[in-house]
C-alpha positions in Angstrom: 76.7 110.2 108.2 77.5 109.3 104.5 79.2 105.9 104.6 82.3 104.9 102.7 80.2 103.4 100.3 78.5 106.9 99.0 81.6 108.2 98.7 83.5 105.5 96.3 79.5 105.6 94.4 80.0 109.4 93.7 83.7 108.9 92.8 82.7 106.4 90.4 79.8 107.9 88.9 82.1 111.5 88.8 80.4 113.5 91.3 83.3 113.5 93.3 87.0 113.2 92.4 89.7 111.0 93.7 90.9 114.3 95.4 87.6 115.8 96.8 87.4 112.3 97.7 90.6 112.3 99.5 90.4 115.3 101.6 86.6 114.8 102.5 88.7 111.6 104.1 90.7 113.7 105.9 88.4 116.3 106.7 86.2 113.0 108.7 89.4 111.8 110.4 90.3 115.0 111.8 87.0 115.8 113.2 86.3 112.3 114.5 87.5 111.1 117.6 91.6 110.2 118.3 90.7 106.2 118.9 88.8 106.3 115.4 90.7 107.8 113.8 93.5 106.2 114.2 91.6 102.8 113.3 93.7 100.9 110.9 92.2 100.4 107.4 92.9 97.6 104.8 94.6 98.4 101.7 93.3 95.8 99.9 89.4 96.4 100.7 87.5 94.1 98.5 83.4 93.4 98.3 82.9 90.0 98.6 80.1 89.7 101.2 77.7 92.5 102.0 76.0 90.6 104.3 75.3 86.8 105.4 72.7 86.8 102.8 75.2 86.4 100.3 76.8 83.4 102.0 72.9 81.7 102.3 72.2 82.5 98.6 75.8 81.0 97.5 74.9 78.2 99.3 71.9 77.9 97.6 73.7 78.3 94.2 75.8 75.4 94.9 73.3 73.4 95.6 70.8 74.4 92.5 73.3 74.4 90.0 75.0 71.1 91.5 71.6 69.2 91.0 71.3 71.3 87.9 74.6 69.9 86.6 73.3 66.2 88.1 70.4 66.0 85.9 71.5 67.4 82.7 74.7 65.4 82.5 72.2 62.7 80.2 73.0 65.7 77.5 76.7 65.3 77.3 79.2 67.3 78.9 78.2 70.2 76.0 74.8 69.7 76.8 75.2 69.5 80.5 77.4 72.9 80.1 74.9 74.5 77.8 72.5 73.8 80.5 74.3 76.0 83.5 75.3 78.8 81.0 71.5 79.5 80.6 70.9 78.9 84.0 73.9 81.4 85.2 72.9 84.2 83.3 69.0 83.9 84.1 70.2 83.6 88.0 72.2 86.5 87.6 69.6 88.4 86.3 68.0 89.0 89.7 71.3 87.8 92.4 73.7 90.3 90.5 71.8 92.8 88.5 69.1 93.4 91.1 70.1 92.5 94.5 73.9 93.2 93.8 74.9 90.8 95.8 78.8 90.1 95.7 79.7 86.6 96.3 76.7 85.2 94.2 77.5 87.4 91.8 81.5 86.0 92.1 80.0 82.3 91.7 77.6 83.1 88.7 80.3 84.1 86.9 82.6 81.4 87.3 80.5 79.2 86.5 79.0 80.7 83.4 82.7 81.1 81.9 83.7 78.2 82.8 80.2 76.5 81.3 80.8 78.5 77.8 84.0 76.9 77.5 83.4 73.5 78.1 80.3 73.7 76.0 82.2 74.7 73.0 85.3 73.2 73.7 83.5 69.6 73.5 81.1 70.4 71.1 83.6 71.3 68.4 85.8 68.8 69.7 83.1 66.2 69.7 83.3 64.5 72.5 81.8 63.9 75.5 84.8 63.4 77.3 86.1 66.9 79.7 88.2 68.9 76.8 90.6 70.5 79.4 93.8 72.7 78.8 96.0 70.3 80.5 95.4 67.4 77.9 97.8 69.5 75.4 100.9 69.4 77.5 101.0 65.6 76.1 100.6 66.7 72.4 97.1 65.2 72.6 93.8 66.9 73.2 92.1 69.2 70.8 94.2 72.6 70.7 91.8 74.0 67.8 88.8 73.2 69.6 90.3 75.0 72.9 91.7 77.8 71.2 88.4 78.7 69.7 86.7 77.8 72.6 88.5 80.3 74.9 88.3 83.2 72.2 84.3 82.8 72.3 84.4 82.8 76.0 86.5 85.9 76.1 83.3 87.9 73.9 80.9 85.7 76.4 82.7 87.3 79.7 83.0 90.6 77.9 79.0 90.5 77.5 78.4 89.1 80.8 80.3 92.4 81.7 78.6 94.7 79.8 75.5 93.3 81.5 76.4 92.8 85.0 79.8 94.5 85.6 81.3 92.2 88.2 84.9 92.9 88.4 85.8 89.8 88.2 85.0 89.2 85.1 88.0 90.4 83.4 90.3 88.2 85.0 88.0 85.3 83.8 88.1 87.0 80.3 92.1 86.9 80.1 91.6 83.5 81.6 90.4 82.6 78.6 92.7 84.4 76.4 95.4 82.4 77.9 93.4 78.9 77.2 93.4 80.7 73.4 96.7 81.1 73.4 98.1 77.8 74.8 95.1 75.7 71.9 97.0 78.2 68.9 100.4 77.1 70.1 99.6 73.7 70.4 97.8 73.5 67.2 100.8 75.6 64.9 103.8 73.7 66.9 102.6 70.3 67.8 104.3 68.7 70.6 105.7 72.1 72.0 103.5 72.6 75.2 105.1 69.5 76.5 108.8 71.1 76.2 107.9 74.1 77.1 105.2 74.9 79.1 106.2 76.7 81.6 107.9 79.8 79.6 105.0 80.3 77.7 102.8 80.2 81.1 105.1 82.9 82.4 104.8 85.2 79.5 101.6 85.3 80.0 101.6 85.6 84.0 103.8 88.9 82.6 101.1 89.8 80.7 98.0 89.3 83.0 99.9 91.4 85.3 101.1 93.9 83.1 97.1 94.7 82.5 96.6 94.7 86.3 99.3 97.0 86.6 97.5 99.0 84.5 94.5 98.7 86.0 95.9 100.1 89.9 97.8 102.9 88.1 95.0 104.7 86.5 93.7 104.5 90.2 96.3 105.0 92.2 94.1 106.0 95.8 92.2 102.9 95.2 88.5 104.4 95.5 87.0 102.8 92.4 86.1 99.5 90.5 89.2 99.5 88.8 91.1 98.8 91.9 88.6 95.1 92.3 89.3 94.4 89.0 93.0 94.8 89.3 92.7 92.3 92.2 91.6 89.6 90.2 93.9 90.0 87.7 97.1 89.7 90.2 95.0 87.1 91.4 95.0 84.9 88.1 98.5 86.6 87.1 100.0 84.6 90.7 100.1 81.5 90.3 100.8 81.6 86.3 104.1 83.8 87.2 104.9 81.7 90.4 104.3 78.0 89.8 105.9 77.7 86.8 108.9 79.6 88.0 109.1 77.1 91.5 107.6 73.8 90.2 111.1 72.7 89.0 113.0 73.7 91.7 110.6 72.2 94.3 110.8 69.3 92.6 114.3 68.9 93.2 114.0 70.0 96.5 111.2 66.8 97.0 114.0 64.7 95.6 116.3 65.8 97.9 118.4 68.3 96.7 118.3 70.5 99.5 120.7 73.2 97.2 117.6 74.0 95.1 115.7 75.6 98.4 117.8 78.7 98.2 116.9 79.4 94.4 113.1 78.9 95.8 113.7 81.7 99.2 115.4 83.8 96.7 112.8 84.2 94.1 110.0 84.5 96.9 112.0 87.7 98.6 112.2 89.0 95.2 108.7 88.4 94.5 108.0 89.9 98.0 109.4 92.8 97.2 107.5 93.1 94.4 104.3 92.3 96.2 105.3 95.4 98.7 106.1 98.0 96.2 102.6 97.8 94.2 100.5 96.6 97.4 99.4 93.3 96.3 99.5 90.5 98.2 98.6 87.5 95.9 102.2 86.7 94.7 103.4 86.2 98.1 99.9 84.4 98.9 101.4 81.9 95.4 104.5 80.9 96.7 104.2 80.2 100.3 103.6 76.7 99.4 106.9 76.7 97.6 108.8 78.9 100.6 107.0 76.1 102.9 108.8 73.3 100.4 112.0 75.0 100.7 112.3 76.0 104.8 111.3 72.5 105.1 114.2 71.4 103.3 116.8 73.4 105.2 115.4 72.5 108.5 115.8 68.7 107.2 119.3 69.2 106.3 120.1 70.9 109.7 119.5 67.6 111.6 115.7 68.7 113.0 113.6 65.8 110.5 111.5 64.9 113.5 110.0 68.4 113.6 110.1 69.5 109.9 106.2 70.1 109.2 105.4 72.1 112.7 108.9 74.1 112.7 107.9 74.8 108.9 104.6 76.3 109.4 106.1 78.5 112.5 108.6 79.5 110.1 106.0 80.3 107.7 103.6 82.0 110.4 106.5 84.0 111.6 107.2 85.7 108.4 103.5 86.0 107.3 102.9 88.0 110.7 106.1 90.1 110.8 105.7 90.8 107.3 102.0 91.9 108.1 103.4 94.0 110.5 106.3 95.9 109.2 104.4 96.4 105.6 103.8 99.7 105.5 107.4 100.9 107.1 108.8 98.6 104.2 106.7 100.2 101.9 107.8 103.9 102.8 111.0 102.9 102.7 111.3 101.6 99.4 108.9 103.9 97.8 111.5 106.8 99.3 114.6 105.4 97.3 112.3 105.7 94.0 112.1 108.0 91.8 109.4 111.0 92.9 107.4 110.6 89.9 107.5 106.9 89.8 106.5 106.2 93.4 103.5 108.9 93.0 102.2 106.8 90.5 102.1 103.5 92.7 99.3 102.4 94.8 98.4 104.7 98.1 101.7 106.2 97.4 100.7 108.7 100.4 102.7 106.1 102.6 105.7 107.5 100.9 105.5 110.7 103.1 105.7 110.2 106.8 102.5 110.7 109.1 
């Protein structure tokens, strides 16, 4: 029997198309049995174990590169960095671009990006100190040094790509693209990351997910890489559209001003919405903290303080499941009211028709 695997290989590699691909789909469902079927299938399938190898060699990763990391801190933090970006690569060498293994291959990446940065960043900000993003939101840190930093890491990831191609690794590139363009702003308008911050994390949330968007609409059936490296993209374009949009509100909400939980329940239904129509579930995954902050607040203010954290996680776990369960129906339904040529563009638009 040729496994789904073969099939997304051939599609990918242009043996079959996303069609052929398709009704060779339907073709198995209709001859296999009723209960089979009729199994339910994820719409969000993602690699990232193949087996429990990849769990015992990540282990292992964490535990080589963590000693690694131990020994070569005597180098700096540059130094130390430089250290596990050579090391990353050379392990990748036989985890990722022999043994293909998915979640080493995840970790290797991560950690070589991450490495490139900080290596640069502290070497041309010389210091041994961390150089992080987050020491420019005080108008201190070294913006040229990051913004130069992230633009080399951004040609690093696209070379670790052209080497390795884990999807991942363009969501680490525009990672890094928005570390670039925080250090430029910082370094032309001094001062103005600590005024405003959050708008300029938003734009480019937008813009993170604007290239995921473009990413699941040139593969709509979601059968080949594209659709894993759109995932990581919403994945990184989340929290950068959500937290900066919340943090102020929930806040205020902390604080006690229980009038600021509404703002917080109506930008997550919006967001849900959202998350429904292009069948991505990290943007609700990003605020549930925040819709956790505000149900918290309201069942505060109705007189119920003694039970506020368990009746706010049942709250929470209600709509989770419910929305789990109804997300399809919701799905056709909205995709019906859209335009025809719109909705055939969006992901697994075939829940658009009725079975």
């Amino acid at each position: 029997m040729i496994s789904e695997r073969t099939v997304l290989a051939a599609v990918e590699r242009g043996i079959l198309t996303s069609e052929q691909a398709a009704r060779l789909r339907s073709l198995d469902a209709e001859l296999a049995p009723a209960a089979i079927a009729a199994a339910p299938q994820d719409d969000e399938r993602l690699r990232f174990i193949s087996g429990f190898g990849d769990i015992f060699v990540t282990l292992g990763l964490a535990l080589f590169l963590g000693a690694l990391a131990y020994f070569a801190r005597v180098l700096g933090a540059a130094g130390m960095a430089g250290v596990l970006v050579l090391a990353s690569w050379l392990l990748a060498e036989f985890f990722t671009r022999r043994q293909r293994m998915a979640l080493p291959s995840i970790v290797l990446l991560v950690v070589f990006c991450v490495s490139v940065f900080v290596a640069l960043a502290n070497a041309l900000a010389g210091t041994d100190e961390l150089v992080v993003v987050r020491n420019l939101v005080s108008g201190g840190g070294h913006p040229v040094a990051v913004a130069l930093a992230g633009l080399v890491t951004v040609g690093a990831a696209a070379l670790h790509y052209w080497r390795f191609r884990v999807p991942i690794t363009p969501a680490a590139g525009a990672a890094a693209l928005v570390a670039t363009a925080l250090g430029v702003t910082g370094a032309l308008v001094p001062g103005v990351l600590s005024v405003a911050l959050n708008p300029l994390l938003v734009a480019c949330g937008l813009a993170v997910f604007a290239l995921a968007m473009r990413f699941d609409l040139s593969d709509p059936a979601r059968e080949t890489r594209r659709t894993d490296i759109a995932f990581w993209l919403h994945l990184l374009a989340a929290p950068l559209i959500v937290h900066p949009l919340l943090s102020g509100f929930a806040a205020d909400v902390r604080s006690g001003g229980t009038g600021a939980a509404w703002p917080i329940l109506g930008t997550f239904v919006v967001l849900g919405l959202i998350a429904v129509l292009i069948d991505r579930r990290a943007l609700l995954v990003s605020g549930l903290i925040y819709a956790g902050i505000a149900f918290g607040s309201l069942i505060r203010d109705a007189g119920l303080s003694g039970t506020t954290t368990p009746l706010t996680v049942l709250a929470l776990g209600a709509f989770v499941l419910l929305l789990s369960a109804a997300w399809h129906p919701l799905r056709r339904a909205i995709l019906s009211v859209l335009p025809s040529g719109l909705a055939r563009r969006l992901p697994h638009p075939s829940v658009a028709s009725p079975s």
